[in-house]
C-alpha positions in Angstrom: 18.0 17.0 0.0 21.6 16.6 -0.3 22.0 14.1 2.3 19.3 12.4 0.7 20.8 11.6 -2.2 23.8 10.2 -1.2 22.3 7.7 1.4 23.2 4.3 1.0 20.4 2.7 -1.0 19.9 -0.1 1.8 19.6 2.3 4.4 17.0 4.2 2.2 15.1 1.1 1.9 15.2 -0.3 5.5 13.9 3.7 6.2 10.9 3.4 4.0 9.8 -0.2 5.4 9.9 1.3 8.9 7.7 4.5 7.5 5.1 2.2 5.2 5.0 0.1 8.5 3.5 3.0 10.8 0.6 4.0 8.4 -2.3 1.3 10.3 -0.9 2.8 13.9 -2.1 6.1 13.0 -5.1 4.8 11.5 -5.7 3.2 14.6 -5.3 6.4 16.8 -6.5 8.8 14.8 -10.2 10.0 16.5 -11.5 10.0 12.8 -13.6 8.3 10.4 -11.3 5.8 8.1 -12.3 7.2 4.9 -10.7 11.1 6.4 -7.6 9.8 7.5 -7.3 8.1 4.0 -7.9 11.7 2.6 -5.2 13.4 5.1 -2.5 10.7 4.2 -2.7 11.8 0.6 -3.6 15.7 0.3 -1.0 16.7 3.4 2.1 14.5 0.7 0.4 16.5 -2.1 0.4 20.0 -0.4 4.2 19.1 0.7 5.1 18.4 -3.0 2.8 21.1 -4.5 5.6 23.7 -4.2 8.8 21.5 -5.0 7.0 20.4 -8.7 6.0 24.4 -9.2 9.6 25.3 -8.6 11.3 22.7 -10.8 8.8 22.7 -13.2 8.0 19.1 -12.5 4.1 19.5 -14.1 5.0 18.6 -17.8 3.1 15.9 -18.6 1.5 14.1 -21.9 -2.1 13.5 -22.2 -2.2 10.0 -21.9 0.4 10.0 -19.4 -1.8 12.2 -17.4 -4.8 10.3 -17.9 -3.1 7.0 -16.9 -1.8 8.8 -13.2 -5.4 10.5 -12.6 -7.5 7.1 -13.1 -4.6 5.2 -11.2 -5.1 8.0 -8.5 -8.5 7.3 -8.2 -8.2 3.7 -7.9 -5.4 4.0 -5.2 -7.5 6.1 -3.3 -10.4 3.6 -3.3 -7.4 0.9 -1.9 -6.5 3.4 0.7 -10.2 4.1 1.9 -11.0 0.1 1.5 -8.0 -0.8 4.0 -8.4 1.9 6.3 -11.9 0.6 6.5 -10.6 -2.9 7.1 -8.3 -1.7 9.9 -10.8 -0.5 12.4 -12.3 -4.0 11.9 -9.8 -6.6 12.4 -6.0 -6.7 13.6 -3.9 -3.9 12.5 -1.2 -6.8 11.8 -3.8 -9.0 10.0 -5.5 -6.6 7.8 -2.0 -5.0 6.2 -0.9 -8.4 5.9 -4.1 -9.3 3.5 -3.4 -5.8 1.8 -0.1 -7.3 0.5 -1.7 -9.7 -1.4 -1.5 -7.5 -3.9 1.1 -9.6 -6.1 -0.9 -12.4 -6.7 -4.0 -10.6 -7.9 -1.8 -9.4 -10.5 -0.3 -12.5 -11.2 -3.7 -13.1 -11.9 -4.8 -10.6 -13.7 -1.7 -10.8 -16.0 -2.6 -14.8 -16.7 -6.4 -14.4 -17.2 -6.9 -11.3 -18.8 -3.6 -10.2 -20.4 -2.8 -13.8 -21.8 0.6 -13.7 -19.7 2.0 -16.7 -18.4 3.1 -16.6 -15.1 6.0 -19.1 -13.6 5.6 -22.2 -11.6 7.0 -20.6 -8.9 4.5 -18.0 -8.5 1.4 -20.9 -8.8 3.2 -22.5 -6.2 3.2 -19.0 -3.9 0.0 -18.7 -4.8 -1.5 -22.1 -3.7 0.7 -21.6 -0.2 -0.8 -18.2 0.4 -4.2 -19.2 -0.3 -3.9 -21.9 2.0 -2.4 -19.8 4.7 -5.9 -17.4 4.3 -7.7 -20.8 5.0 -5.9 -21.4 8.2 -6.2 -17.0 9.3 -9.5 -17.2 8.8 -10.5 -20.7 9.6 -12.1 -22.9 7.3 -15.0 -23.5 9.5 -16.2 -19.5 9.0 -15.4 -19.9 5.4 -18.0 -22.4 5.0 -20.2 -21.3 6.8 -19.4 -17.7 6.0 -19.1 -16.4 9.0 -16.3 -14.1 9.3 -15.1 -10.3 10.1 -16.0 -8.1 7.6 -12.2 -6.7 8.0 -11.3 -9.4 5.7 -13.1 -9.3 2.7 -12.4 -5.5 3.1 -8.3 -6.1 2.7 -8.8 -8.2 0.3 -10.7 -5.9 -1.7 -8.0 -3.4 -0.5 -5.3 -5.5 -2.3 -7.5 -5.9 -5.6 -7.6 -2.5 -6.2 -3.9 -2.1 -5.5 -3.2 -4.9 -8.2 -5.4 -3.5 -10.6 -3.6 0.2 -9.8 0.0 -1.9 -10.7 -1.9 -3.0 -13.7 -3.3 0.2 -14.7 -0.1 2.4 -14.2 2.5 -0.5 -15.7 5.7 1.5 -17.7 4.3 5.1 -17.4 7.2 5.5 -14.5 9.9 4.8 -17.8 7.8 7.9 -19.5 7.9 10.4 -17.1 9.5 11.3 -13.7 8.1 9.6 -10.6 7.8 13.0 -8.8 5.6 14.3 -12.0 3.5 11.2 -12.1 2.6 10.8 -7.9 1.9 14.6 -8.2 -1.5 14.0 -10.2 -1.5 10.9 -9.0 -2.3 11.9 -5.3 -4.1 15.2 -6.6 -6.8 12.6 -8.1 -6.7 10.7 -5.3 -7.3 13.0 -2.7 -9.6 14.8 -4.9 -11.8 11.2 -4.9 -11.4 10.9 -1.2 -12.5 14.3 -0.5 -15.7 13.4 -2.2 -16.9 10.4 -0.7 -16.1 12.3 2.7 -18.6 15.0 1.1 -21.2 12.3 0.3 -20.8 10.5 3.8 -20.6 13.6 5.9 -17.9 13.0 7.5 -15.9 15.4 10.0 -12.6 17.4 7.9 -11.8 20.3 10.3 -12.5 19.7 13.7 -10.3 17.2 15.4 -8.0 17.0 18.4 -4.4 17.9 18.1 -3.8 14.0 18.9 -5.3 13.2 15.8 -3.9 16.3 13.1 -0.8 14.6 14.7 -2.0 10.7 13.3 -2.8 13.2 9.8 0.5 14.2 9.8 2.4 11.2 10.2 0.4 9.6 7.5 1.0 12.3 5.0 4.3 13.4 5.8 6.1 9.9 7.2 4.0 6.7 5.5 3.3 8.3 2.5 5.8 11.0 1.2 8.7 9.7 3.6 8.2 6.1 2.9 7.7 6.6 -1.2 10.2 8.2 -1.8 13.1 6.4 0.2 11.9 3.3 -1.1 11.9 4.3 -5.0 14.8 5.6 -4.4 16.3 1.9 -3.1 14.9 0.6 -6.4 17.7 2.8 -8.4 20.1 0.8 -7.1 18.7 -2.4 -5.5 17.3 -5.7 -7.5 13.4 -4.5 -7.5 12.7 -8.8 -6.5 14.8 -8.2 -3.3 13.1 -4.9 -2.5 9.6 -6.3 -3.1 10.4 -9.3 -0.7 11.7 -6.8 1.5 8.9 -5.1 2.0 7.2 -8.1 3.3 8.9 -7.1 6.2 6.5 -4.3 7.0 3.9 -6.7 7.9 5.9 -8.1 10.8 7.2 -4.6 11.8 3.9 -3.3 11.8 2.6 -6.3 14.0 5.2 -5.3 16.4 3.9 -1.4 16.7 0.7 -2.6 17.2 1.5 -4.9 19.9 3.3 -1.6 21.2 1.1 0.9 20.5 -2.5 -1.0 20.3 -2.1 -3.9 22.5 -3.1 -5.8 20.0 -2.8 -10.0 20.5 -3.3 -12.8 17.9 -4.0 -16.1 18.5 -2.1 -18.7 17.6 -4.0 -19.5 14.4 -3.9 -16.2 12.7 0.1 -16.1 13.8 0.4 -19.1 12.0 -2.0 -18.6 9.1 -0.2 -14.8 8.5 3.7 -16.7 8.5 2.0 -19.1 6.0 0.7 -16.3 3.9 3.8 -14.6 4.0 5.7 -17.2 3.1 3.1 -18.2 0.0 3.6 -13.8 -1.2 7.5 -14.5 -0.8 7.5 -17.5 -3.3 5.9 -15.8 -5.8 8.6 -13.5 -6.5 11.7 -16.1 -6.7 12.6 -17.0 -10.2 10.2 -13.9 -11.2 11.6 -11.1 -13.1 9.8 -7.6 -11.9 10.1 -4.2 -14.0 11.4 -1.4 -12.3 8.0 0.3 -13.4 5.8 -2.2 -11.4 8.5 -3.1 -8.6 7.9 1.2 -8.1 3.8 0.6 -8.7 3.8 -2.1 -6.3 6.0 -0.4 -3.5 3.7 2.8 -2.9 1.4 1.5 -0.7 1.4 1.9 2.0 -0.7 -0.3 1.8 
């Protein structure tokens, strides 16, 4: 803990990016139904915090407060299960790519619902991403609407993560982030326990191999990763972090060419630079509260 604290913010950030980046690999190699490893990735961070919150007496929390972390939990678990969904159906690289769409949808959401006007810059981003999804996906199966079901799935994936950055906007300035993801992942792993319920899926009996994929989820992509990279945000410009973290796409396209022998063609390495590029615009000449620079950052997606 004490060597934690004093690591150099960008170190702590460049950590988390390479953590966040392994969470489709173990996905991907975990002998399990999507929808379990979703559940694993956020009860095993739970469990591991469980204790530390008891001891400090990290549990106080205000009834709106705690309303706001246990409906955003919920909807983050529906974003893991979503994208795990969409990972056994297209490219590791492609699908967490599509997950990071997340800004725009709450560009979006902040223009068309909450009457927010959003910067030139970030239409701009928007219109270039967009158009890089036309060339990943190829216009030709958009018209005709022919295309992987992977897709629509990330995309969906990324929805629910926008509206989660909606939902939980300023409650990190209320309350302390290791008080808030504490109900936060108790709701969500309480929501993906459920649906496991309801779909019968396997919980207990698995090969080491995979209770090894379980672990790295919980214990590297999810606790690991949050909490080096919220920690970068104390000290780091939350726009640079957030563009940072692009980063993770490409990293995790990398692993899965190591790990999956995955391949893309040349259109959907194209399209994804495009997209990237589009995600990246949106945040220049953007200002970003710590709150949902933090919101935005815990995905792993």
């Amino acid at each position: 803990m004490c060597k934690f604290a004093v690591m150099n913010p960008k170190a702590s950030l460049i950590i988390g990016i390479l953590c966040i980046a392994f969470s489709p690999i173990f996905v991907r190699l975990a002998v399990a139904a999507p929808l379990t490893s979703g559940f694993y990735r956020i009860f095993i961070a739970w469990l591991c915090l469980l204790p530390y919150c008891i001891i400090k007496g990290q549990l106080k929390i205000g009834r709106r407060e705690l309303m706001v972390a246990l409906i955003g939990g919920v909807i983050f678990g529906a974003d893991i299960a979503v994208w795990n969904l969409s990972l056994v159906k297209i490219p590791a690289t492609v699908s967490t790519l599509i997950a990071n769409l997340a800004p725009l949808w709450v560009g979006l959401i902040s223009y068309l619902i909450l009457k927010r006007k959003s910067g030139k810059m970030f239409w701009i981003g928007t219109w270039v991403a967009i158009f890089g999804m036309v060339i990943l996906v190829g216009y030709q199966n958009i018209l005709s609407l022919q295309f992987n079901i992977g897709i629509p799935l990330a995309l969906l994936a990324s929805f629910f993560y926008a509206i989660y950055i909606v939902i939980t906007r300023g409650i990190l300035q209320k309350i302390s982030t290791l008080t808030f993801m504490f109900y936060n992942m108790l709701a969500g792993s309480v929501f993906l326990f459920g649906i496991n319920l309801v779909q019968h899926n396997e919980l207990v009996v698995f090969s080491t191999a995979t209770w090894l994929c379980f672990l790295g989820m919980g214990l590297v992509c999810q606790l690991a990763g949050w909490l080096t990279i919220n920690r970068s945000l104390r000290f780091l410009e939350s726009t640079k972090v957030s563009i940072a973290l692009l980063s993770q796409t490409v990293i995790a396209g990398f692993l899965a060419i190591l790990f999956l022998r995955e391949t893309l063609a040349s259109r959907e390495i194209f399209g994804s630079v495009i997209v990237l590029a589009g995600i990246a615009i949106t945040f220049l000449k953007r200002k970003v509260t710590p709150s949902d620079a933090i919101a935005l950052n815990q995905s792993g997606t």
